[in-house]
C-alpha positions as CSV (number, residue, x, y, z in Angstrom):
1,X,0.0,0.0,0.0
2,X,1.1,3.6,-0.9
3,X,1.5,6.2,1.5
4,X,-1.3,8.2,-0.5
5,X,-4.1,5.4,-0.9
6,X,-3.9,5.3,3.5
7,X,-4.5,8.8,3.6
8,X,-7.8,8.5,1.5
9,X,-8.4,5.5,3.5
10,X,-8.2,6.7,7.2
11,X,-8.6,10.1,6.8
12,X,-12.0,10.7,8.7
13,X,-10.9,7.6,11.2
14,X,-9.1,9.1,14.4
15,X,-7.7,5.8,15.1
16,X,-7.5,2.8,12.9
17,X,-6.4,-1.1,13.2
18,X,-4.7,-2.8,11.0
19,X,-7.5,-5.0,10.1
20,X,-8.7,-2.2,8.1
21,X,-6.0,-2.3,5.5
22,X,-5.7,-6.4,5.3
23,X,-9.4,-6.5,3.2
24,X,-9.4,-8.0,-0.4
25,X,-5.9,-9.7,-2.0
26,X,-3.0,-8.2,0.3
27,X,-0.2,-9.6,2.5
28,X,-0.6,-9.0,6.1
29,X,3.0,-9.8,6.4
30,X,3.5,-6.7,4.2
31,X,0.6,-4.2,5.9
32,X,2.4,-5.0,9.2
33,X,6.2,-4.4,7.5
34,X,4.7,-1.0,6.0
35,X,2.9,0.1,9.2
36,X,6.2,-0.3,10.9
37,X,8.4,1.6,8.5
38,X,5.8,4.4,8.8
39,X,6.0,4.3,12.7
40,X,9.8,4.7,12.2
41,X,9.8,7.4,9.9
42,X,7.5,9.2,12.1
43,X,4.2,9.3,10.3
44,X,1.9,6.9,12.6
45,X,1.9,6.6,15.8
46,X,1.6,3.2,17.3
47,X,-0.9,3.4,20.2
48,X,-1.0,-0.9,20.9
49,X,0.2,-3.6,18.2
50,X,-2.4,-3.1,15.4
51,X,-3.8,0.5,16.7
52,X,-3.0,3.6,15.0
53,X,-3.0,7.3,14.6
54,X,-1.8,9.9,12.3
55,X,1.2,11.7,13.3
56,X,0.1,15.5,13.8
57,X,1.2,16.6,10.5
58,X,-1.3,14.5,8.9
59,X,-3.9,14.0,11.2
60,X,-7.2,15.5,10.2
61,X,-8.9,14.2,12.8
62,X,-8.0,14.8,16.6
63,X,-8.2,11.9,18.5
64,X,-10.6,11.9,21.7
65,X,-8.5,10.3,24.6
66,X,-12.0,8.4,26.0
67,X,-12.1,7.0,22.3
68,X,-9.1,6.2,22.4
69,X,-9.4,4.2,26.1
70,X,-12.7,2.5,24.4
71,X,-10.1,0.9,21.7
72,X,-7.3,0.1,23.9
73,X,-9.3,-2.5,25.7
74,X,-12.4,-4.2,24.0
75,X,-15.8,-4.1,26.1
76,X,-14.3,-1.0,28.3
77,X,-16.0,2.2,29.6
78,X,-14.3,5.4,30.6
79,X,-15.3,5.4,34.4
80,X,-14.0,6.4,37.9
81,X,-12.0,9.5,38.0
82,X,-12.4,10.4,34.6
83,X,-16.0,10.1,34.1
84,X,-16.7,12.5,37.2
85,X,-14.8,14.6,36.1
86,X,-16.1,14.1,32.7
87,X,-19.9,14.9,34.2
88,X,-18.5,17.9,36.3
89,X,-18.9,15.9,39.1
90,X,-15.1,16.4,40.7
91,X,-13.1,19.5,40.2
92,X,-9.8,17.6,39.9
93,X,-8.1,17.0,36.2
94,X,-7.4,13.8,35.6
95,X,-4.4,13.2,33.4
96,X,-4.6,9.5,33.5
97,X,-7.6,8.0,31.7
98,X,-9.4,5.9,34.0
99,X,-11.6,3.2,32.5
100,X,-13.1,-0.6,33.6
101,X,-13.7,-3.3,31.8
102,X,-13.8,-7.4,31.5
103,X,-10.2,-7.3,30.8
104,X,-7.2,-7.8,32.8
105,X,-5.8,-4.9,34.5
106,X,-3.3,-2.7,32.9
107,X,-1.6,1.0,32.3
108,X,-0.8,1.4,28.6
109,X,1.4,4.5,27.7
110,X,1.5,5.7,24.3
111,X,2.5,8.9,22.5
112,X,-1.1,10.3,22.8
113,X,-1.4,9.4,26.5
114,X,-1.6,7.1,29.6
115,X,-4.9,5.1,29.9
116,X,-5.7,3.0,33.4
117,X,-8.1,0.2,33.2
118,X,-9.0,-2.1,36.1
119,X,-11.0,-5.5,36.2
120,X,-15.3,-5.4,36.5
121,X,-16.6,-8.4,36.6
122,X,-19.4,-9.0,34.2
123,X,-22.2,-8.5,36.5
124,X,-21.0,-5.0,37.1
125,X,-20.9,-3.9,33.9
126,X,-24.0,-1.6,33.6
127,X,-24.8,1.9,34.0
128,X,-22.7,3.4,30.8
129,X,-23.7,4.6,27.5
130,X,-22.2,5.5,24.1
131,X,-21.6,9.5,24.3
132,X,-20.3,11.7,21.5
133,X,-17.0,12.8,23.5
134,X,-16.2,15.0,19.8
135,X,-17.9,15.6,16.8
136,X,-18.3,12.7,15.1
137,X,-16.1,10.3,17.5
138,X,-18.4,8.3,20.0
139,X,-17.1,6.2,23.5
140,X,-18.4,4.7,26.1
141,X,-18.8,6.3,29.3
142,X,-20.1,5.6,32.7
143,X,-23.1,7.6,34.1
144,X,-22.2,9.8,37.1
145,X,-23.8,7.4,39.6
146,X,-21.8,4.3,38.2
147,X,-18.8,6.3,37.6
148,X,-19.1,7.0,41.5
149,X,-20.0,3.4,42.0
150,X,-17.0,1.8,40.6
151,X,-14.7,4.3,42.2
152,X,-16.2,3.3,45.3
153,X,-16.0,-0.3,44.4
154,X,-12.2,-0.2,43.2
155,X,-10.9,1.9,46.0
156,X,-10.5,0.5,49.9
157,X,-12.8,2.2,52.9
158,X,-14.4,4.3,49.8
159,X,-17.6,3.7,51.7
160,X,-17.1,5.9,54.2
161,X,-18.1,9.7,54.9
162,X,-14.2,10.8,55.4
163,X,-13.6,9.4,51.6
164,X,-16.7,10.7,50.0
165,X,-16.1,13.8,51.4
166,X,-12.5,14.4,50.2
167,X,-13.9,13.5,47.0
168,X,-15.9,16.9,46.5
169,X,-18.6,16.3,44.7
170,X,-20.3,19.1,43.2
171,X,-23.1,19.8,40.9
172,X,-25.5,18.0,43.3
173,X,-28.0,17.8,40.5
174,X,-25.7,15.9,37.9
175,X,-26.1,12.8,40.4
176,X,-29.4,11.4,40.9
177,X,-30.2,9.9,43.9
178,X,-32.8,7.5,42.9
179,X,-30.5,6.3,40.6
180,X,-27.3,6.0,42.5
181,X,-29.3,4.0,44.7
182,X,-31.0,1.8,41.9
183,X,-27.6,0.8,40.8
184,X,-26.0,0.5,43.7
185,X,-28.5,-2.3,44.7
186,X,-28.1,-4.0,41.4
187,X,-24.8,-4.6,41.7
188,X,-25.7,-6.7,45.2
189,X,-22.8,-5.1,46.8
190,X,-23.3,-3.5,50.5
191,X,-20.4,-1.8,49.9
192,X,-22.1,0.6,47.0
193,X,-25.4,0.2,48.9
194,X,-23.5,2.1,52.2
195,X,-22.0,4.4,50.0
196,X,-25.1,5.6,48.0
197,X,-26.7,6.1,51.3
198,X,-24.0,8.5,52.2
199,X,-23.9,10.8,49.4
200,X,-27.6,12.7,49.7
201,X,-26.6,13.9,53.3
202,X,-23.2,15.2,51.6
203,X,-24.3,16.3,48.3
204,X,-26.8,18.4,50.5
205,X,-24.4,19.8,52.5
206,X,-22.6,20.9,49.5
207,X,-25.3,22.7,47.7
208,X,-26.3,24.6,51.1
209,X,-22.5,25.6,50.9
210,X,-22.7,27.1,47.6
211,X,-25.9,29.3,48.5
């Protein structure tokens, strides 16, 4: 394949696999050597063996780091840390994208980021939706109550005032009570059922701060 016919080929696609250049009568053995020339000369970047994106230079399309998570790791959702933040729930930035998933867990590092995902098992994984993170590029992120949820979940004595608190939720109305409730006892954890509990009397207390 020629440098040019790629361009036409990917150039709406913010990321791309190789599996998308090995249709009709070609030699994966010769996509893959091509790919990796181009990495070395600068024009791809290699984000995991057989994910891609255009180096700046060509790149018409700006990669959305939550897309990019969704990729990394099949069946994951952008959740925890970066998801509240994502909703406005937490003030903090979060420089490492923070997803879960059925996979194993794992940090990948990769010249347009570093991307966190940690182990759900399957009957936890609800409470997310496909959202358009940038025009035209869609990933799957958790709602604010699961986001919460699996933070709480992943993280040791999270169900506790002294932890929720030091989280500083704001934007009481982004959470819904009802819900957060609703999914905690889904899950069948009492963990997430003690926390959900917690976070009216705090959210309150927060909102009558901001008056």
């Amino acid at each position: 394949m020629k440098w040019e016919s790629l361009l036409v080929l990917v150039t709406n696609e913010a990321v791309f696999t190789s599996a998308l250049l090995l249709a009709g009568d070609v030699s994966a053995q010769q996509v893959r050597l091509q790919l990796s020339r181009w990495v070395k000369a600068g024009r791809l970047l290699q984000l995991r063996r057989g994910l891609y994106a255009m180096a700046p230079t060509w790149r018409k399309v700006e990669p959305h780091p939550f897309l990019i998570a969704n990729r990394l790791q099949r069946g994951s959702y952008v959740s925890r840390q970066s998801a509240l933040a994502f909703h406005g729930i937490i003030p903090e930035h979060v420089p490492v994208v923070t997803s879960v998933g059925p996979g194993r867990p794992e940090t990948v590092r990769n010249p347009l980021g570093a991307f966190q995902f940690n182990h759900l098992a399957g009957g936890l994984l609800f409470g997310y939706s496909q959202v358009e993170v940038a025009p035209r590029q869609f990933a799957f992120v958790a709602s604010p109550e699961k986001a919460l949820l699996d933070l709480v979940h992943l993280t040791p004595g999270a169900d506790s005032t002294e932890y929720l608190r030091e989280l500083r939720l704001q934007s009481p109305v982004a959470i819904r009570l009802s819900t957060l409730d609703e999914l905690a006892q889904r899950s069948g954890k009492p963990k997430l059922v003690r926390a959900a509990r917690l976070v009216g009397p705090l959210l309150a207390a927060e909102e009558g701060d901001s008056l």
